[in-house]
N, C-alpha and C positions, 0 to 999 in steps of 0.2 A: 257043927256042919257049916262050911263055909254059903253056903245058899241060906242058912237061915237068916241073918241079921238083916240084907236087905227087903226078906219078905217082911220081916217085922217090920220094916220100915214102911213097907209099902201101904200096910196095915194098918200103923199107927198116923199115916197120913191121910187114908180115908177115911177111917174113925175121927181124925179130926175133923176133917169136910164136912163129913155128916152134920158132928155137933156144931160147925159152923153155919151149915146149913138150917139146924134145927133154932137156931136163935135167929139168924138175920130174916129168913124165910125167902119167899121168891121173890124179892125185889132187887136185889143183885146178885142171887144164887140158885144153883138146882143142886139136887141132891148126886149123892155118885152114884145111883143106881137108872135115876132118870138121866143123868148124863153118858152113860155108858150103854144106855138105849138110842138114846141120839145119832151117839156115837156109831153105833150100828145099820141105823136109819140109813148115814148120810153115805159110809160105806156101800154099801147096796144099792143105792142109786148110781146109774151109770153116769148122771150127769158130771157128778163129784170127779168120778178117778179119774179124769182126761187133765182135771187142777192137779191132783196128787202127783201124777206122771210128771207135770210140769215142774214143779217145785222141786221134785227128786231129781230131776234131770239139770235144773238151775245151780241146786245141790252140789250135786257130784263134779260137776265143772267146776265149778267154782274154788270147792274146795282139794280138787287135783292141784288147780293151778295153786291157789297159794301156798299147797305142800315141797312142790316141783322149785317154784321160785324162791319160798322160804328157804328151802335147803342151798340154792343155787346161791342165794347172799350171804345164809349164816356159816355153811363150812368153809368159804373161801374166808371169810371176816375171821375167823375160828383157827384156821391157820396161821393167818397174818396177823398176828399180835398187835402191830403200831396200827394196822388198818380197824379191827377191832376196836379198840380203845376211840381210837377218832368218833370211827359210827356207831360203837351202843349209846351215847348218849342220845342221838339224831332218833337211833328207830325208837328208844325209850320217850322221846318228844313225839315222831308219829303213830306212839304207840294210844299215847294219852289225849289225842286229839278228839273229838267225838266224829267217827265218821259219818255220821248225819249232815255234817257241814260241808262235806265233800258229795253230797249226792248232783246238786245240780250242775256242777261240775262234769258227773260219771252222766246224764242227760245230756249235755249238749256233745261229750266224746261217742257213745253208744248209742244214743237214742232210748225209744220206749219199748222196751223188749226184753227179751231173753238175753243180751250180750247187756246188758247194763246192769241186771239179776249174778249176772254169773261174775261180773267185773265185780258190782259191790258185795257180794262174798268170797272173793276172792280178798278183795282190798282190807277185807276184817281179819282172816286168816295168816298174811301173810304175816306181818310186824312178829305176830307171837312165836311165830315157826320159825323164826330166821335167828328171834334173839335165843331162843332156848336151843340150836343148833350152832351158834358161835361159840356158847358158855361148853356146850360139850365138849366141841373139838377143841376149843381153848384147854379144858378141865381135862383133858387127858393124862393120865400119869407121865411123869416126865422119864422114870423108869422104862415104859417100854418104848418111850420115844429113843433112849440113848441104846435100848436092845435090837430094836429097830435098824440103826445106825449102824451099830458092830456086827451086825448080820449080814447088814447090806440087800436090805428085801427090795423089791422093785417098788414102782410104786402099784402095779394091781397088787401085788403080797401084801404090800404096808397099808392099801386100806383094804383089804379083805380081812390080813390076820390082825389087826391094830386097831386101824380109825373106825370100822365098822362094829367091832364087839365093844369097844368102850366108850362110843359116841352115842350109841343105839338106846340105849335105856334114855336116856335124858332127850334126847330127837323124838320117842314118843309120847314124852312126857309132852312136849311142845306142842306135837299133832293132835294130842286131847283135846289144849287147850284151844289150837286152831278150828278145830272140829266144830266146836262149840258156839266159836264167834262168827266162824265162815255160815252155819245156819242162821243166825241171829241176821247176820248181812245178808243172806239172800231171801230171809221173811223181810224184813224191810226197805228191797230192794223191791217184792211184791206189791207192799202196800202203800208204796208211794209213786211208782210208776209202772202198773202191770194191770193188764185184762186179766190175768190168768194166773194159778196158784192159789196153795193154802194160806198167803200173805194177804194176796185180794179179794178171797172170800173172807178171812177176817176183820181185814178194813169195811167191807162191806156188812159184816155183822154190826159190827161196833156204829156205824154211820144209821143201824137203823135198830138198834138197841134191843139186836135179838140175842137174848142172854144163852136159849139153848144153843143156840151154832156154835157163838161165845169158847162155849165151854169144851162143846164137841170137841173142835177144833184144838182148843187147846189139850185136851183131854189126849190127843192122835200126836199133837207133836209132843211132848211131853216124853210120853211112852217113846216114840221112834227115838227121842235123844237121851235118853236115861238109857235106853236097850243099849246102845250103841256105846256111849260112853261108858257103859258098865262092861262090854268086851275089849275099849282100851285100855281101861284101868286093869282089869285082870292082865293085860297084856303089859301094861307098864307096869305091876305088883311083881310081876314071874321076872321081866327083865332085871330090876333093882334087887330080886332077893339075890341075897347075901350065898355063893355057892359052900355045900357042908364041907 
């Protein structure tokens, strides 16, 4: 069954927790049972979800925008051959940058808010989406480009019946990975400039070395980006297979 391997996984990672727990003890650990008490705890207070709201909301901007803009630079790039070639080295440079370097940068443009949260996950997402949406539409068969041709499709035909079924598998693939860093960017977009969010209630944990929140906390987003990225994946798994 296709649902069993990652429950075993899930399985054998709290089993490890456990035993991890059961050797180091509570001085830098809780157990997963008492953590997913917490976890519940902190759910159920009303104070908490007005953060959550927040950071979902920092979230989703965030990472619209770097989907929208990633796409916007990588298929024109993806087209244009010589322009490609010029700029993948450049976004492969801002790709590797560490954007923590760029935060007080994103303060003095946005200020201390929610548009500086959503700027710095955005700014994580983009580079990834843009290079794995060039390599697509570059990687296109040259086949249906020259079928394309002798047909004479317009250009809505030619990216509905063309650019889009054979761009698509590899542009999701990109959006995974954007997925992933655009969160990452807007948790520490939280907790280095923000009243509010599950970013700023972990810098806040961490500043006052309350290991249950800690964990809480991490225990909530964990789950929401495993969930999440385990319906891209199946959705990038079903696009790549191979049709019979």
């Amino acid at each position: 069954m296709k649902w069993r391997d990652p429950l075993l996984l899930v399985v054998l990672i709290f089993l490890l927790w456990e035993v991890l727990y059961l050797l180091v003890g509570d001085v830098a650990l809780r157990s997963p049972v008492a953590t997913a008490r917490n976890l519940g705890t902190l759910l159920g207070d009303a104070r908490f979800m007005p953060h959550v709201r927040e950071t979902l909301l920092a979230f989703i901007q965030g990472f619209a925008i770097a989907v929208l803009v990633g796409l916007l630079i990588g298929v024109p790039l993806g087209a244009a051959r010589f322009a490609g070639e010029v700029a993948e080295p450049i976004l492969v440079a801002l790709y590797s940058i560490p954007k923590v370097t760029l935060y007080p940068v994103i303060l003095l443009v946005f200020g201390i808010g929610m548009p500086a949260k959503v700027a710095f996950g955005a700014i994580h997402g983009i580079v990834p989406i843009s290079i794995f949406a060039m390599n697509a539409v570059r990687n296109i068969n040259p086949t249906h480009l020259r079928t394309a041709r002798v047909m004479r499709l317009s250009a809505s035909s030619f990216a509905l019946k063309i650019l889009v079924p054979a761009a698509l598998p590899e542009i999701v693939t990109g959006i995974r990975v954007g997925f992933s860093l655009a969160l990452i960017g807007t948790l520490l977009g939280e907790m280095f400039g923000s009243q509010r969010g599950l970013g700023h209630l972990l810098m806040q944990a961490m500043s006052l070395h309350n290991i249950e929140r800690i964990l809480a906390l991490t225990l909530l987003l964990v789950a929401f980006a495993a969930g999440v990225s385990g319906l891209l994946l199946a959705l990038d798994r079903h696009l790549h297979k191979e049709p019979q």
